[in-house]
mmCIF file of the N, C-alpha and C atoms, coordinates in Angstrom:
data_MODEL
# 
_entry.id   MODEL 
# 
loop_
_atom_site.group_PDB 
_atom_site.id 
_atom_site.type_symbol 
_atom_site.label_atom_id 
_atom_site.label_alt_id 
_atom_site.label_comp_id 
_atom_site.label_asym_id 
_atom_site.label_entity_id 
_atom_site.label_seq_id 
_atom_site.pdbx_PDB_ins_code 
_atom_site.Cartn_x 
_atom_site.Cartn_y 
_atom_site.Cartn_z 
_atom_site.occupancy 
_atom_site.B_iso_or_equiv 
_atom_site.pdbx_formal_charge 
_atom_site.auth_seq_id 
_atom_site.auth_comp_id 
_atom_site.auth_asym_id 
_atom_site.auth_atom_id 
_atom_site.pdbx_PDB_model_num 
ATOM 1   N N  . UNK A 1 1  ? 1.291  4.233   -5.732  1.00 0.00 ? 1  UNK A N  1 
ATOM 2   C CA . UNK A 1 1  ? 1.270  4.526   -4.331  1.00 0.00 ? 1  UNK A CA 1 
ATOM 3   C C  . UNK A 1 1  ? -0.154 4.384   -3.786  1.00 0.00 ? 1  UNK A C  1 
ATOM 4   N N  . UNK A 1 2  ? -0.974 4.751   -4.773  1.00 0.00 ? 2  UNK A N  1 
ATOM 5   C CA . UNK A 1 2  ? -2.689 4.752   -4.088  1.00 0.00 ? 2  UNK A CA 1 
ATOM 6   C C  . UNK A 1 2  ? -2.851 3.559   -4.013  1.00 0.00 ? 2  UNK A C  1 
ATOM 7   N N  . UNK A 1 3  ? -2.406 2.605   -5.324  1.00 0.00 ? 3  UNK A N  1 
ATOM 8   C CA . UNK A 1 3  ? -2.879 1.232   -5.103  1.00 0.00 ? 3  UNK A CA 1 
ATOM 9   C C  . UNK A 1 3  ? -2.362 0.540   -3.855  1.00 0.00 ? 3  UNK A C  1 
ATOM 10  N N  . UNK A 1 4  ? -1.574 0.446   -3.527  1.00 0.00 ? 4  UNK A N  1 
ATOM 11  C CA . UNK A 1 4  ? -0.439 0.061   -1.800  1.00 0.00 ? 4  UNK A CA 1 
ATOM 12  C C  . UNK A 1 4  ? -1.331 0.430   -0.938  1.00 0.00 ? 4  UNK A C  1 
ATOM 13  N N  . UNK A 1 5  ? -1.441 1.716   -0.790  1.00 0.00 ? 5  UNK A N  1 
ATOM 14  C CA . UNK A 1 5  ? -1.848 2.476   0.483   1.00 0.00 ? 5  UNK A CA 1 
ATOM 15  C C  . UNK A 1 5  ? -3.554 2.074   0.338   1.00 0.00 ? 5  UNK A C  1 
ATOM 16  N N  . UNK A 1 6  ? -3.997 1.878   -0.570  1.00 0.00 ? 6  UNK A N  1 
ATOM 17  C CA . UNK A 1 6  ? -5.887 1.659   -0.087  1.00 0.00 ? 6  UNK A CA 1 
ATOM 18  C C  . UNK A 1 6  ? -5.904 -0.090  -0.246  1.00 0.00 ? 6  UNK A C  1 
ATOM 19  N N  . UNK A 1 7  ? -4.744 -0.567  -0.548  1.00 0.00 ? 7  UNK A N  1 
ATOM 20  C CA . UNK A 1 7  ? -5.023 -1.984  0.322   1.00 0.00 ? 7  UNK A CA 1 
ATOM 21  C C  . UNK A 1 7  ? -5.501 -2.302  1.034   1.00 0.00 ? 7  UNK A C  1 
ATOM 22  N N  . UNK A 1 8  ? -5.978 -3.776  1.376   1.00 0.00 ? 8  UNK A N  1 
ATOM 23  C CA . UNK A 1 8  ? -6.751 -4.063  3.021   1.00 0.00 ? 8  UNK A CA 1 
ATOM 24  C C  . UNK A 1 8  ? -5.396 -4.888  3.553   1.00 0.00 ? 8  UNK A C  1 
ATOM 25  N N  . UNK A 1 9  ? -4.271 -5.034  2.717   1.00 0.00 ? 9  UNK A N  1 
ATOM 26  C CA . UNK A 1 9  ? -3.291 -5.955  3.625   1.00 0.00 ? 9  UNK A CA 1 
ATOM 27  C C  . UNK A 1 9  ? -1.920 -5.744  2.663   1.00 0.00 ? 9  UNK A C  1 
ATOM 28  N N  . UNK A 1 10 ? -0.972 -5.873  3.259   1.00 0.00 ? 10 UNK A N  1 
ATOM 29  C CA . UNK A 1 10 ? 0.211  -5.736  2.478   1.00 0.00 ? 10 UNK A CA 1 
ATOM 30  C C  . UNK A 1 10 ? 0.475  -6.528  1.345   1.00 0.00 ? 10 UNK A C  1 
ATOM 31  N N  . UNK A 1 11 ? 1.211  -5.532  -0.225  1.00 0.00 ? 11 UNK A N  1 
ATOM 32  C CA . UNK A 1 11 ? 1.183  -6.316  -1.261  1.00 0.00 ? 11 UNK A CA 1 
ATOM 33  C C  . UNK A 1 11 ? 2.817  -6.644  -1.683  1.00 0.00 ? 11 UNK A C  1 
ATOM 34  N N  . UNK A 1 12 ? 2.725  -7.508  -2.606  1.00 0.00 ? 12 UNK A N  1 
ATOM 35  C CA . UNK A 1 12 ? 3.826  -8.163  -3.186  1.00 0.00 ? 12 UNK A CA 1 
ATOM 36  C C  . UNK A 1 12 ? 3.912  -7.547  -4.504  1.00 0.00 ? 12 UNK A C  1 
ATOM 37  N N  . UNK A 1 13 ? 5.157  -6.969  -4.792  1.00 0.00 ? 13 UNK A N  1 
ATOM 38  C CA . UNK A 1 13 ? 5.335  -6.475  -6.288  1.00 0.00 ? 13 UNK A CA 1 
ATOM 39  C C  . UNK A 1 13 ? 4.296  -7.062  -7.024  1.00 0.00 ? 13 UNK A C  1 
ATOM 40  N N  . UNK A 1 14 ? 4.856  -8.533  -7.335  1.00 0.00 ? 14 UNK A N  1 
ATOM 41  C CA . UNK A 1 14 ? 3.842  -9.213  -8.326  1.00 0.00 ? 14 UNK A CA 1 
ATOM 42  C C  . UNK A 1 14 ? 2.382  -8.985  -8.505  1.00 0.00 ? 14 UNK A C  1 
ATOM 43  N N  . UNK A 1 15 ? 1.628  -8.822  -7.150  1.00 0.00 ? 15 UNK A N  1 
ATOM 44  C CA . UNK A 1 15 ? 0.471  -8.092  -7.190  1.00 0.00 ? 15 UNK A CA 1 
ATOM 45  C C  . UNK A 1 15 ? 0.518  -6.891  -7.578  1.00 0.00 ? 15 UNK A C  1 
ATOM 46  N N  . UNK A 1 16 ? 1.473  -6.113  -7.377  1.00 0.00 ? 16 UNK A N  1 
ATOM 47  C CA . UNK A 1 16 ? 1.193  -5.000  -7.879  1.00 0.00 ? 16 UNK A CA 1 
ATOM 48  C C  . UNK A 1 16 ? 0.937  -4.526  -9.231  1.00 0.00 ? 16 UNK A C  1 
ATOM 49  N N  . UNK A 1 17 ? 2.254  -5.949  -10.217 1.00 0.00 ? 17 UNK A N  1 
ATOM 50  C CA . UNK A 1 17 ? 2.332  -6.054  -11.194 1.00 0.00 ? 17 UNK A CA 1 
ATOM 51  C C  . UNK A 1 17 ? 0.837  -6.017  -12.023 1.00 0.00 ? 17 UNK A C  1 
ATOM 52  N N  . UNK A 1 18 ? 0.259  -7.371  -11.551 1.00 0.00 ? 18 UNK A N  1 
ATOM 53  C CA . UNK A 1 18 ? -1.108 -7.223  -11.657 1.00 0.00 ? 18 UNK A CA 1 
ATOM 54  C C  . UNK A 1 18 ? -2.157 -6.407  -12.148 1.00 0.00 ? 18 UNK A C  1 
ATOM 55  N N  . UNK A 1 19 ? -1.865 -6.083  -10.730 1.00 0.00 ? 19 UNK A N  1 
ATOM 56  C CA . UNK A 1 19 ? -3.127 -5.216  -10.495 1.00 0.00 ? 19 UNK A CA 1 
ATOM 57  C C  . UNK A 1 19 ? -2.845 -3.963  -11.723 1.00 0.00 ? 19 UNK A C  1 
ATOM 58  N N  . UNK A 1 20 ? -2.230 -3.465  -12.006 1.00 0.00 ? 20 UNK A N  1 
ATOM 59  C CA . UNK A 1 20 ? -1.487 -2.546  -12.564 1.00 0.00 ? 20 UNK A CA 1 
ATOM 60  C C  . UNK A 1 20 ? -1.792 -2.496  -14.755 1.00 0.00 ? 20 UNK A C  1 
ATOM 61  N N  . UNK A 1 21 ? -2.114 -4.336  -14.142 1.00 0.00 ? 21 UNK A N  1 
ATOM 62  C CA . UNK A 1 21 ? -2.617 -4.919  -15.869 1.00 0.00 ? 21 UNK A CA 1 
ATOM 63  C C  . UNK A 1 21 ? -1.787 -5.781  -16.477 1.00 0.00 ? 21 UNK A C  1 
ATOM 64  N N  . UNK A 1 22 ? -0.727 -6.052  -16.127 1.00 0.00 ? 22 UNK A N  1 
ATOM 65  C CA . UNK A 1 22 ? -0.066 -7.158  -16.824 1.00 0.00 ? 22 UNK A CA 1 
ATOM 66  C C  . UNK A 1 22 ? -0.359 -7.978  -16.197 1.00 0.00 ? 22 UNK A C  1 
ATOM 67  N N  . UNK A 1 23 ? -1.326 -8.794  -17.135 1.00 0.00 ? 23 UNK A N  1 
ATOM 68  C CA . UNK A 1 23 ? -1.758 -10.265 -16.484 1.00 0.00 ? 23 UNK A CA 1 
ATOM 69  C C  . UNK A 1 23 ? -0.951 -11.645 -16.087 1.00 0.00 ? 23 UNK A C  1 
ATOM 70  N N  . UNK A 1 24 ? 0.790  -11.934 -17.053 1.00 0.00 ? 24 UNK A N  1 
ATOM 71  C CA . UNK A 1 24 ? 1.695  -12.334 -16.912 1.00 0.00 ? 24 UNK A CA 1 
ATOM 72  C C  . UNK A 1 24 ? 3.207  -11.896 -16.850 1.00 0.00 ? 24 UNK A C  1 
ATOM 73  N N  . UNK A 1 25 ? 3.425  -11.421 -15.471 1.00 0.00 ? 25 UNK A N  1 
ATOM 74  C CA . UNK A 1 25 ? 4.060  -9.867  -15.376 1.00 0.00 ? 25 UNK A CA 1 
ATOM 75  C C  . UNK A 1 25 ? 5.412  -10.664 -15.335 1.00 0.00 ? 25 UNK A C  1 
ATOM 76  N N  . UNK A 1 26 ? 6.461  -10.658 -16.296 1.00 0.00 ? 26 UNK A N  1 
ATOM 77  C CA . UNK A 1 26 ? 7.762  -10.955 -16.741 1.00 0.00 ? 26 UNK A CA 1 
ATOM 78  C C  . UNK A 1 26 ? 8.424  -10.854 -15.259 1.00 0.00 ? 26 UNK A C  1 
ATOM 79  N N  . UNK A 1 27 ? 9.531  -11.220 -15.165 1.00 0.00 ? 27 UNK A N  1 
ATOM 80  C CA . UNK A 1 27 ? 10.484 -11.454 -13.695 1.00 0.00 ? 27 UNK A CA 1 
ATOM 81  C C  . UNK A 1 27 ? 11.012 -9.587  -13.727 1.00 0.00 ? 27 UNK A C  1 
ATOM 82  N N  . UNK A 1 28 ? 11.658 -9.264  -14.786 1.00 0.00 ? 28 UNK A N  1 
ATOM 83  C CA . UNK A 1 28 ? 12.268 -8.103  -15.080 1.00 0.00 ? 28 UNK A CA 1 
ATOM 84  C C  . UNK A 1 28 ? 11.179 -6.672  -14.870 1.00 0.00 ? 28 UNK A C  1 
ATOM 85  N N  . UNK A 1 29 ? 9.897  -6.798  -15.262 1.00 0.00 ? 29 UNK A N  1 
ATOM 86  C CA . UNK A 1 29 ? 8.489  -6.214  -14.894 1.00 0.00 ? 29 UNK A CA 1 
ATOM 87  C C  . UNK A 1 29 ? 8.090  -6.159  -13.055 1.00 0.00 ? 29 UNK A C  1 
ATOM 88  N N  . UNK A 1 30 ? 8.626  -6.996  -12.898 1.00 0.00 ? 30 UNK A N  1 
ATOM 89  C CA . UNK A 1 30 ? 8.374  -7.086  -11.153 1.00 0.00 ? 30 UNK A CA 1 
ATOM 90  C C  . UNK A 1 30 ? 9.807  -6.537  -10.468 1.00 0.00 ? 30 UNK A C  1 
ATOM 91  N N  . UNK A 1 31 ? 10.820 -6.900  -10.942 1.00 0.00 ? 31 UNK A N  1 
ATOM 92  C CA . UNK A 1 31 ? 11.616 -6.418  -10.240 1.00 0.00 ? 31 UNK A CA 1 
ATOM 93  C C  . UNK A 1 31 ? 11.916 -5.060  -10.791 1.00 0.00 ? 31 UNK A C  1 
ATOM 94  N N  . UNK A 1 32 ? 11.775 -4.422  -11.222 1.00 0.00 ? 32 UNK A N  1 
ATOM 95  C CA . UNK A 1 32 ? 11.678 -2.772  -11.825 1.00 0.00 ? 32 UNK A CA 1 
ATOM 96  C C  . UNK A 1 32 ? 10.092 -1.950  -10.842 1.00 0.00 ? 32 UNK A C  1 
ATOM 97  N N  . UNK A 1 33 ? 9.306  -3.191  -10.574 1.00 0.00 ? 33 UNK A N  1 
ATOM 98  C CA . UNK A 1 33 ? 8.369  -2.673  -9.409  1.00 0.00 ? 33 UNK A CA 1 
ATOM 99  C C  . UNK A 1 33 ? 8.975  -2.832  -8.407  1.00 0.00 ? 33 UNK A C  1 
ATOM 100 N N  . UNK A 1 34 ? 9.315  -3.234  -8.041  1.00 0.00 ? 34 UNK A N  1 
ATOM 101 C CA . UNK A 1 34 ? 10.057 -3.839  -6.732  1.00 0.00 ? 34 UNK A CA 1 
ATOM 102 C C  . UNK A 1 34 ? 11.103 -2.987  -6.375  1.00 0.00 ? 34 UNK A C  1 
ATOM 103 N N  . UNK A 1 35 ? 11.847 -2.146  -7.061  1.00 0.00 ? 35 UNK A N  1 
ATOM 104 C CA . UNK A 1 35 ? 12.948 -1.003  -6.765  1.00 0.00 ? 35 UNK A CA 1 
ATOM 105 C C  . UNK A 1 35 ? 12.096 -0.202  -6.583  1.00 0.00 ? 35 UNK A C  1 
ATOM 106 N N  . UNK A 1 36 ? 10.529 0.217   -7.295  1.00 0.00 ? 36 UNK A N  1 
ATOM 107 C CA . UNK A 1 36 ? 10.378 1.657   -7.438  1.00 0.00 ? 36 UNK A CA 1 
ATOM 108 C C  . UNK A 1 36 ? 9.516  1.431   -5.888  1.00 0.00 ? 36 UNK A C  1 
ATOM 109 N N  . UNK A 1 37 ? 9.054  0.045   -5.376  1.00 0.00 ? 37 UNK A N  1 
ATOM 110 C CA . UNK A 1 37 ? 8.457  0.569   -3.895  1.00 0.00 ? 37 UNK A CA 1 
ATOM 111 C C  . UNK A 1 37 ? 9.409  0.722   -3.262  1.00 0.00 ? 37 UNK A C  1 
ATOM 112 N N  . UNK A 1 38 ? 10.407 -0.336  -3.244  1.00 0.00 ? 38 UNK A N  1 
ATOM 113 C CA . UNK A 1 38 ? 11.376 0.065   -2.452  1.00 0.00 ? 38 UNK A CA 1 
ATOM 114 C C  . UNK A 1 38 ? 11.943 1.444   -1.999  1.00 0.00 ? 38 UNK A C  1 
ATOM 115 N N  . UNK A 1 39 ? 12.305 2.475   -3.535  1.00 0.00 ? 39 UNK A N  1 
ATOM 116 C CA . UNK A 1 39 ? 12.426 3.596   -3.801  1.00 0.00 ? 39 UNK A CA 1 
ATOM 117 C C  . UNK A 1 39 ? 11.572 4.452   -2.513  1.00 0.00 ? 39 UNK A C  1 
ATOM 118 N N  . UNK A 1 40 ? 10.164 4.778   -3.037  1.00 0.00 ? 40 UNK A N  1 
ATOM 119 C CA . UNK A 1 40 ? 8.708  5.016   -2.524  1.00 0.00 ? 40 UNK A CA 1 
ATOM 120 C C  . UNK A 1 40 ? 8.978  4.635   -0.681  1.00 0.00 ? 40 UNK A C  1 
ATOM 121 N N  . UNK A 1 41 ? 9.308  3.418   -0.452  1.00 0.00 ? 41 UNK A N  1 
ATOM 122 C CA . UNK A 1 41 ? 9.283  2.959   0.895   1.00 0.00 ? 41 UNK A CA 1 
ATOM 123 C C  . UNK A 1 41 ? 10.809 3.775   1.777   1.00 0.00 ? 41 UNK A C  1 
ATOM 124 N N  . UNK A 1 42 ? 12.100 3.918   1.374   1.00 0.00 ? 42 UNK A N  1 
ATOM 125 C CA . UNK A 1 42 ? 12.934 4.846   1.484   1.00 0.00 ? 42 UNK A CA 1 
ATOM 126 C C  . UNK A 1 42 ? 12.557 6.143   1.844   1.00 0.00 ? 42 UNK A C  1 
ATOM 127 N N  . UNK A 1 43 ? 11.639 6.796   0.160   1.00 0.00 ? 43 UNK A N  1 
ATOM 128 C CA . UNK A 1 43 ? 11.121 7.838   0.809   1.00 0.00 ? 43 UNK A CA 1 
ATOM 129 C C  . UNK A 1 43 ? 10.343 8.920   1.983   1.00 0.00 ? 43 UNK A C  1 
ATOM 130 N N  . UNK A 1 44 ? 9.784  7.456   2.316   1.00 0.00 ? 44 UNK A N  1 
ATOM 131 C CA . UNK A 1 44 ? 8.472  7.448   3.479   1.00 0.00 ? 44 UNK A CA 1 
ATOM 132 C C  . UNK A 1 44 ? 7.596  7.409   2.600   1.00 0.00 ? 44 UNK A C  1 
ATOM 133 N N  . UNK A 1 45 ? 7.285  7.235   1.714   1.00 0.00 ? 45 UNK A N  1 
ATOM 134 C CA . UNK A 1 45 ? 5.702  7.412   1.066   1.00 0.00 ? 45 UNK A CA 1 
ATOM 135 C C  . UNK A 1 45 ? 5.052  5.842   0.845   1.00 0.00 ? 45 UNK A C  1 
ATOM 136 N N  . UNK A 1 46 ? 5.888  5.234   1.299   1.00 0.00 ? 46 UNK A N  1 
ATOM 137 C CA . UNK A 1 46 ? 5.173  3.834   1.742   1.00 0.00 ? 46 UNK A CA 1 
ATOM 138 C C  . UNK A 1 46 ? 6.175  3.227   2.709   1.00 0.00 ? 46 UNK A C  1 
ATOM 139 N N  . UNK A 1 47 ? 5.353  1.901   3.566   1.00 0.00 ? 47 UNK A N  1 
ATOM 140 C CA . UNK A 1 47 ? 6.178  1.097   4.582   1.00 0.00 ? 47 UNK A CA 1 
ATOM 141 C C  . UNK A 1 47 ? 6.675  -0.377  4.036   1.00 0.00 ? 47 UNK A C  1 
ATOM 142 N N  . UNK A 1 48 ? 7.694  -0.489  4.285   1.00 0.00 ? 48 UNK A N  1 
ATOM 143 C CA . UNK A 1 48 ? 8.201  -1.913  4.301   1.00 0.00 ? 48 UNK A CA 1 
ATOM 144 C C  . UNK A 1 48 ? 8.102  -3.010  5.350   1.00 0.00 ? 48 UNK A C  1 
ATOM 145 N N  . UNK A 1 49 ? 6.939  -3.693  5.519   1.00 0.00 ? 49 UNK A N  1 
ATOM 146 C CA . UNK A 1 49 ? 6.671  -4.530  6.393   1.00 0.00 ? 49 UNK A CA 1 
ATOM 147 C C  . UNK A 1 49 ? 6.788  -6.133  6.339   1.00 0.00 ? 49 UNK A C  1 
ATOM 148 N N  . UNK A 1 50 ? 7.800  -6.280  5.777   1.00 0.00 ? 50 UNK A N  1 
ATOM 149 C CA . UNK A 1 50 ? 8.490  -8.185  5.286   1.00 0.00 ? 50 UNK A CA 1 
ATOM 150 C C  . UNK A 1 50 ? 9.207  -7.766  4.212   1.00 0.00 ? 50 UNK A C  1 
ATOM 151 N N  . UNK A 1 51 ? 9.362  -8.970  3.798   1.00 0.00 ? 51 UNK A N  1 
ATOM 152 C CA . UNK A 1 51 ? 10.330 -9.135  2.841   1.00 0.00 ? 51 UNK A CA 1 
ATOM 153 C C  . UNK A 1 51 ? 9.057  -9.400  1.952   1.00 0.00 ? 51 UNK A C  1 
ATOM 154 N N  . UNK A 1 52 ? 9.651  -8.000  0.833   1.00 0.00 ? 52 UNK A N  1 
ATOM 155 C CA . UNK A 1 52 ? 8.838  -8.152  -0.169  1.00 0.00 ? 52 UNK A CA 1 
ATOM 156 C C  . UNK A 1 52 ? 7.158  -7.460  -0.075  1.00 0.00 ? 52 UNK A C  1 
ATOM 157 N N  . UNK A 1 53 ? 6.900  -6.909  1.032   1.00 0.00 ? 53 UNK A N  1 
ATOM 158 C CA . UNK A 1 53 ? 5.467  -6.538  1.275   1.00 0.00 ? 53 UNK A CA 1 
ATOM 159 C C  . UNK A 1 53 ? 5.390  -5.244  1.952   1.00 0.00 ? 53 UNK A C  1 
ATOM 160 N N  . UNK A 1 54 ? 4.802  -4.374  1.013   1.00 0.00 ? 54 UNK A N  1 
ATOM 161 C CA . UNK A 1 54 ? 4.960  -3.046  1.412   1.00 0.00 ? 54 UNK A CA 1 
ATOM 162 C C  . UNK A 1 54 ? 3.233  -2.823  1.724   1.00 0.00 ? 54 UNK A C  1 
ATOM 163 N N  . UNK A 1 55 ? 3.344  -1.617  2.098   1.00 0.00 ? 55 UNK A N  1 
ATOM 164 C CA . UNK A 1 55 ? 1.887  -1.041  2.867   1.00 0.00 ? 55 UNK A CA 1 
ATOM 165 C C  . UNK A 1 55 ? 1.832  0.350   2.683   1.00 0.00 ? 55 UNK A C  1 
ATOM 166 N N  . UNK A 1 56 ? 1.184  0.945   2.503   1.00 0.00 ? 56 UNK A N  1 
ATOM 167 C CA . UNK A 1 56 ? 0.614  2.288   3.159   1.00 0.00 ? 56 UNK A CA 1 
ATOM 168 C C  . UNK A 1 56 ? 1.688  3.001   4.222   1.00 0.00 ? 56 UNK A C  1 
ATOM 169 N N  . UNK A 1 57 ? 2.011  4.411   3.976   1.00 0.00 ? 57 UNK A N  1 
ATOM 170 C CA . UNK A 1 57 ? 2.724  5.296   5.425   1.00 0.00 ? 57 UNK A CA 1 
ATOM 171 C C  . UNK A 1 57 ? 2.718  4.827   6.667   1.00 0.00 ? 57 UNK A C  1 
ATOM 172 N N  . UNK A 1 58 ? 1.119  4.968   7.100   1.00 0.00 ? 58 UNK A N  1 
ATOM 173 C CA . UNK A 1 58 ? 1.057  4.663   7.738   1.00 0.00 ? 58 UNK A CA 1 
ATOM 174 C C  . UNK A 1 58 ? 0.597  3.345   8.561   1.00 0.00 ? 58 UNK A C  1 
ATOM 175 N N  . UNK A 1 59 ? 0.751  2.222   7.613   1.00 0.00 ? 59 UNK A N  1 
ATOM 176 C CA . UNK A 1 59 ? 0.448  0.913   8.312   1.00 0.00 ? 59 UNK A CA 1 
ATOM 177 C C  . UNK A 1 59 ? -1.052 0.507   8.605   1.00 0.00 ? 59 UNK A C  1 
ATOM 178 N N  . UNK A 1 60 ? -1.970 1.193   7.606   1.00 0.00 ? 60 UNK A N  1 
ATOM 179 C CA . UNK A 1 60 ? -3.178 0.294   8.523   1.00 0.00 ? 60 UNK A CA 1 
ATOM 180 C C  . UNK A 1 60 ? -3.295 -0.626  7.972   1.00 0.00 ? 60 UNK A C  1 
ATOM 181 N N  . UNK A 1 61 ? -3.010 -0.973  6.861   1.00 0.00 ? 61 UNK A N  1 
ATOM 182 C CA . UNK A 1 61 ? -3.006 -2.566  6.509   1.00 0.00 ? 61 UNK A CA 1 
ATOM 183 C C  . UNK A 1 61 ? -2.700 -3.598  7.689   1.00 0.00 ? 61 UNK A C  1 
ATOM 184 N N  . UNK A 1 62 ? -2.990 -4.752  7.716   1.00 0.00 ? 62 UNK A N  1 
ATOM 185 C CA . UNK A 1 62 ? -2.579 -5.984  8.476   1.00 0.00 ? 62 UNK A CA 1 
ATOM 186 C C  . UNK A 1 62 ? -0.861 -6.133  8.332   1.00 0.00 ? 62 UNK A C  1 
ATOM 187 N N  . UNK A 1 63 ? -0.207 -6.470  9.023   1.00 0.00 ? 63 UNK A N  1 
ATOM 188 C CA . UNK A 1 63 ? 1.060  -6.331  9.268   1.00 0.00 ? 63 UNK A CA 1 
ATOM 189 C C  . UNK A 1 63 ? 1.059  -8.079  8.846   1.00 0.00 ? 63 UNK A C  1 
ATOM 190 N N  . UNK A 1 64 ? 1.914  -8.326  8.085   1.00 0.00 ? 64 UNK A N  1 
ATOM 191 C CA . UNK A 1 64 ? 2.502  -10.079 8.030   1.00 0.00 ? 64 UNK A CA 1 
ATOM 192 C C  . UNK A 1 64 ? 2.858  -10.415 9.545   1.00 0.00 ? 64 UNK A C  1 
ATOM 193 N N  . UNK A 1 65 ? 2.721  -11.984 9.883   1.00 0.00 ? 65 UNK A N  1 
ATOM 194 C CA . UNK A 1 65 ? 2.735  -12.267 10.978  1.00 0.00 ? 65 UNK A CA 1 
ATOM 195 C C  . UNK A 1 65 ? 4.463  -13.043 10.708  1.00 0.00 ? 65 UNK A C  1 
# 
């Protein structure tokens, strides 16, 4: 959640994957990230801003155009 939210712009699982340390993050590794922002973004504890690109609560990241 910290990593999302102190972004400078909305991320993609796969980055998250990343960032996170798996340097070649398996399809099954991303999409098991990909439920838990989703999850997280449901909750309110992060935003869903595209397909696939979540942000911070409250949005100060750059919004996808």
């Amino acid at each position: 959640m910290t990593l999302v939210s102190s972004a400078d712009r909305p991320l993609r699982p796969k980055e998250v994957a990343i960032a996170l340390g798996r340097t070649n993050p398996k399809r099954t590794q991303i999409e098991g990230i990909r439920a838990t922002l989703k999850r997280l973004a449901d909750g309110g504890h992060l935003r869903k801003v595209g397909p696939g690109l979540f942000t911070g609560p409250s949005g100060d990241a750059e919004e996808a155009a």
